[in-house]
Every structure is written in C-alpha cells, then in structure tokens.
N, C-alpha and C positions, 0 to 999 in steps of 0.2 A: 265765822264758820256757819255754815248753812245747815240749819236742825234738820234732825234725819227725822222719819214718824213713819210706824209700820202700825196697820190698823189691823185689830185685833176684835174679836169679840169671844165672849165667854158663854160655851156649853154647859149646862151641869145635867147628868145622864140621872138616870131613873135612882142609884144609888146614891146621890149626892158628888159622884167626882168630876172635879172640875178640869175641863180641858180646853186649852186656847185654839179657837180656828178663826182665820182669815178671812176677812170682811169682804175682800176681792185676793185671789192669790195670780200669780205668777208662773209660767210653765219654766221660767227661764230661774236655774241656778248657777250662778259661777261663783263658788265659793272664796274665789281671789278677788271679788267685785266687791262682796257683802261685809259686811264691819257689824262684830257682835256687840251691842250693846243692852242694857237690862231688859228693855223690851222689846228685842227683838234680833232679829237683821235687818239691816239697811243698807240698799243699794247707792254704792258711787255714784258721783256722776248724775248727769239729769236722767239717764233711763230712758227707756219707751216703753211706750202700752205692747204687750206683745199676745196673742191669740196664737193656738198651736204649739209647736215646739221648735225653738231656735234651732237654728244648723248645730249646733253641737250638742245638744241634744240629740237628733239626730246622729251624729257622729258615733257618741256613745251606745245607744240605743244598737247601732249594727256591729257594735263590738261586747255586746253583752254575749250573742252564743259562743265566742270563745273565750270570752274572761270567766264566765261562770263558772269553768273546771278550775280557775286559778286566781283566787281573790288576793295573792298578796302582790303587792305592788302596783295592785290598780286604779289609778288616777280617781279622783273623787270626780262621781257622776252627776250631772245635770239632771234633778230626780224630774219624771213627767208629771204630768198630775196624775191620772189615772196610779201614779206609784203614791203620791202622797195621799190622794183620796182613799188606798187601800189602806195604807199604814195608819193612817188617825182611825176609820175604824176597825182596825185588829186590835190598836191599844185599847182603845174605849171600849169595846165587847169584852177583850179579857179580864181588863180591870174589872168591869162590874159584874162577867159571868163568874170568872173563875177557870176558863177553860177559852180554849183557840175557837174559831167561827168556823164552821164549813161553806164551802162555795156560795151555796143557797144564803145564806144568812150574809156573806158579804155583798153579794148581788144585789140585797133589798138594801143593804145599807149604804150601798154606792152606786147604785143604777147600771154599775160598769156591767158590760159584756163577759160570757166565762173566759173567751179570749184573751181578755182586756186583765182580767184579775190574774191568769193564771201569768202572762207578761210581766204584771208588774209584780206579783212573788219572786221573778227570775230577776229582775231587774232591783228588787229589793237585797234579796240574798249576793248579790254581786257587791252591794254594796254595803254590805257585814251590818244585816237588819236584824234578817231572818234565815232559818233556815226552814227550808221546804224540799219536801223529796221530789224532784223534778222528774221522774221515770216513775212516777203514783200515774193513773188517769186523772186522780184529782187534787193532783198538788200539794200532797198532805203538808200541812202547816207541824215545823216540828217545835218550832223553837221562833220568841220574838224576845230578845232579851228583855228584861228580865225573866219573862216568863220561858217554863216547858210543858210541854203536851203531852210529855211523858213521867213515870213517876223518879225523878233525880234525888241529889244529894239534899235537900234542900226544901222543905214543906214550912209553906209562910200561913200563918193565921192572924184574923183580924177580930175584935169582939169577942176572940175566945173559939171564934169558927177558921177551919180551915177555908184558907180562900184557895191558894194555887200552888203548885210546883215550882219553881225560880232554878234557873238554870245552874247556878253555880258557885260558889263560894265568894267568891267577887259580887257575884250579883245580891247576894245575902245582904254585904255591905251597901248597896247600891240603891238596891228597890224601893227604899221609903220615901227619896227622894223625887218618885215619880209626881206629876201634878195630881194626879189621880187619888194620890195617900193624904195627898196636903191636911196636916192637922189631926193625923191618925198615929196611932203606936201600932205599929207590926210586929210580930211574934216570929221567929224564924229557929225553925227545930230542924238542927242537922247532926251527923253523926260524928266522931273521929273513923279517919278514914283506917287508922289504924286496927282499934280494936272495938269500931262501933258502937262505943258510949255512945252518950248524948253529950250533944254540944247544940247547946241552945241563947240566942241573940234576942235581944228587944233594940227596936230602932224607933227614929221616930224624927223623921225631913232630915235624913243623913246625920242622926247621929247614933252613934251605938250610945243606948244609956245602961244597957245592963247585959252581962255575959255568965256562963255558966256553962263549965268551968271557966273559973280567972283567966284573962289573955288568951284564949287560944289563939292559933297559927294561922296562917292558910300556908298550902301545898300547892305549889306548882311543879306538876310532873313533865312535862313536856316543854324542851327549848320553844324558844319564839319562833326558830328556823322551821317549828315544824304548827306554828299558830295559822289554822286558816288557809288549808290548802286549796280544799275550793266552797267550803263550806266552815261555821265554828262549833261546829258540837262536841269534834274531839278535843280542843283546846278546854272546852267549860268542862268535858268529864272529867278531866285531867286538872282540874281546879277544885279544890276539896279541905276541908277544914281538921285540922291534925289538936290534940289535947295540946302538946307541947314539944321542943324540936324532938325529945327521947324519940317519940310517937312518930314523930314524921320519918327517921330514919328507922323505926322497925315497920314502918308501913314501905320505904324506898326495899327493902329487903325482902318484903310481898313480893311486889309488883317487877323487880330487878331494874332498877333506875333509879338514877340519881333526880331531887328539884331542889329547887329553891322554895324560901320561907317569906310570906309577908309577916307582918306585924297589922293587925286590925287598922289602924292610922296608919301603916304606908299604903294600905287597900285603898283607903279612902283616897288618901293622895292623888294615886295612880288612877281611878276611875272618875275621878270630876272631873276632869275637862269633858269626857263625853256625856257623862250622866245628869252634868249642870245642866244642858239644853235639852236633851234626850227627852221628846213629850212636852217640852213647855214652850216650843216653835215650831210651829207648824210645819218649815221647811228646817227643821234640824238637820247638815248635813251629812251626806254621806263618810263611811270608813274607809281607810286604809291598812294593811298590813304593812309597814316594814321593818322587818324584823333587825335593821341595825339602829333607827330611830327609837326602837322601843328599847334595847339594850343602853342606850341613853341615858333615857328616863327612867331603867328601873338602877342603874348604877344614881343617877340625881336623887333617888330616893331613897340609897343605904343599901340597896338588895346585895347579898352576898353572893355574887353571882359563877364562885369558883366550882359549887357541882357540875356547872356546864364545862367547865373548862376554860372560864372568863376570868383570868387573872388581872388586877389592877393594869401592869403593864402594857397589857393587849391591848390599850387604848390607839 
C-alpha cells in the first residue's frame, strides 16, 4: 500500500496558539477523493499538480448565488483557496483576539481583494463555516463556530480572562478541542435557559472535567427540518443549556415548543466527527445539512426523539 504524506508546517501566532498550514496547498477538493488519516488528508490516486480552480470547482462556485438561501442538502464544496486562505485567518485572529476581523484586518492578513474576501464569506457560509450578513456593504462577520460576534448563551474565559462569546451550547462542549487551546483549560459560563441560573463548564482538549451544577442538559428547541435554512444562527440560538429535564420543560412552556435533551457525553459524541478536524487541517471539509442523516445519528446516540413526533417505529 503506497504511504500517503500531507506536508504540514506549524504557525504559532503572537499568543502561543498553534495552527497547522500547508507547505504547498491545493485548490482542488473532492471530498470522495481524500482519505482522513491522523495527519491529515490524502489524495487517491497519483493526483496532479493543479494551479487555479478545477472545473468543479468551478461548478460549485456558480451555484453558490443560489444555494446560499438554502444550505440544507448542499453537496459538499470544492473550498477555493482564497476560501481557505480567509478561513485559517478568521480562526487564528479570533482565537488570539477574542473578537471577528474586519475587512481591513483580513486584507492585510490575506492579501485577498475586498472582492475576493467578501466571495469567499458567501462561499464559506454555503458551506456551514460561517455566518455573515450578506446584504451589510461589509459583510458583517456574525458567527465562525465556535466563535460569536455577538453577545450569546455562552461566555468562555481563559487565565481567569474573558476571552470570547461561543455560539452555542454544543459549541460549549466543543471549543477546547480547537488547535488553537491545545493544552489550555477553558472556562465556559452559561445560563439555564430556563430560569437563568448559572451553569458553568471547565473543559480542557474535549473533555468536560468539571460542571456546575451536576449534569446539566443541553436543549434543542428546534427540529433538524428546520436546521440551517440558509444560514445557522437560528439552529445555535435554539441550542441552550437547561439545569435538568424539570427545567427544560418549564423553559419548552416559555418559548411554546417542544426539544429534545442531550446529555453532556451524547454532545460530545454528536459533535466529533466534525470538531476532530475542524482547525487542525487546513482543508477541513465542508458541511452538510440532512436533516434525515442526522435523525440517524441522533437516534445511534440514545436522543429521545418523540417531542418531535419521532416514534421508534417511524423508522
């Protein structure tokens, strides 16, 4: 069997965090090509040197102005470079700022065009990155999961300092895992959605080591049918940390709706496969929404999925 080898070299930004980028990258992704292995991806096949953007690339690229109103069932994208060159520095700035980059500040850190950045935030958001207000003149940057731009459920501190906002209760579970924490303990102070106690997590490379109060929940208020219509902000505000299930159904009683409950460990479950690579491969691929794929996996994970109206049977 012929060794696969993906060259890598290591950034370490002003703050100490570490991030993997590409020795020589690649404009060409085909996600059915590439085979994940610990360090990396690696392409099938002998390949070719490729400059520019392959035809399907292409392809994609002229089906982003109308998939952008509609992210669920969208074929995973060939990302450009100018998409990956934005994406490593939005992570790497927020990780060390603490807050999103403005156009100017991605410019100097990518050389790209305003053109060129504000494309690849559409082309990024298509592919369930980011979310960006596309009708701003400048693109406002809302949301790069983990991170928010605005103040959420969800306030993470490092050293005892608030570092940033984190999108979402999932993401609570998720964020220590970035490369960027490697080696660090995060602080994550969130509410019950119910009656706005505190519920407060210490993580540290994905794992919860300490919670307060004992076990709490997470709350998913909104089906997967309605995950990601053309954008995920409303899915993540809709993802919220509950004291215990009592709380999550006098919180369903608020809001008039029925969700569903993780358990801290089915979180976890559910979010690795994307959160393992997320930041720590430079071409981490793109998302998809299908909302019967993920009915799947949250039934393989225990989720009681009868508030929707998902009986055992309806398989």
């Amino acid at each position: 069997m012929r060794e696969k080898r993906v060259c890598v070299a290591m950034h370490t930004g002003s703050l100490g965090f570490k991030t993997q980028l590409p020795v020589q990258s690649q404009s060409r992704l085909d996600p059915e090509a590439w085979e994940y292995e610990s360090g990396g991806y690696a392409l099938e096949g002998d390949g070719e040197e490729l400059t520019g953007r392959s035809t399907k690339s292409v392809r994609h690229l002229g089906l982003l102005e109308e998939a952008h109103r509609m992210s669920q069932y969208v074929p995973r994208l060939d990302w450009t470079e100018r998409a990956l060159r934005v994406r490593q520095f939005v992570f790497d700035f927020w990780s060390e700022s603490g807050r999103p980059p403005n156009l100017r500040q991605v410019k100097e850190g990518t050389h790209l065009s305003r053109r060129d950045i504000v494309q690849a935030y559409k082309e990024l958001q298509t592919g369930i990155v980011v979310v960006v207000d596309q009708d701003s003149p400048n693109c406002d940057l809302l949301k790069a999961p983990p991170f928010s731009a605005f103040p959420s459920q969800v306030e993470m501190f490092i050293d005892e300092k608030f570092h940033s906002f984190i999108g979402c209760a999932h993401e609570a579970v998720a964020v220590s895992k970035m490369p960027q924490f490697e080696g660090k303990e995060v602080r994550l102070e969130s509410y019950c959605a119910c009656c706005l106690e505190p519920v407060t997590l210490w993580s540290k490379e994905f794992e919860i080591t300490k919670t307060q109060p004992r076990n709490p929940l997470v709350h998913c208020a909104t089906p997967v049918w309605d995950w990601v219509h053309y954008d995920m902000k409303s899915m993540c505000d809709n993802v919220n940390l509950v004291i215990d299930e009592e709380h999550a159904r006098r919180y369903e009683l608020q809001i008039g709706r029925r969700g569903i409950l993780f358990t801290l460990d089915q979180v976890r479950d559910y979010v690795e496969p994307a959160v393992g690579i997320r930041g720590w491969d430079y071409h981490w691929p793109s998302q998809s929404m299908d909302p019967e794929r993920l009915i799947e996996r949250l039934r393989e994970l225990g989720i009681d999925l009868s508030p929707w109206g998902l009986a055992e049977e309806e398989r």
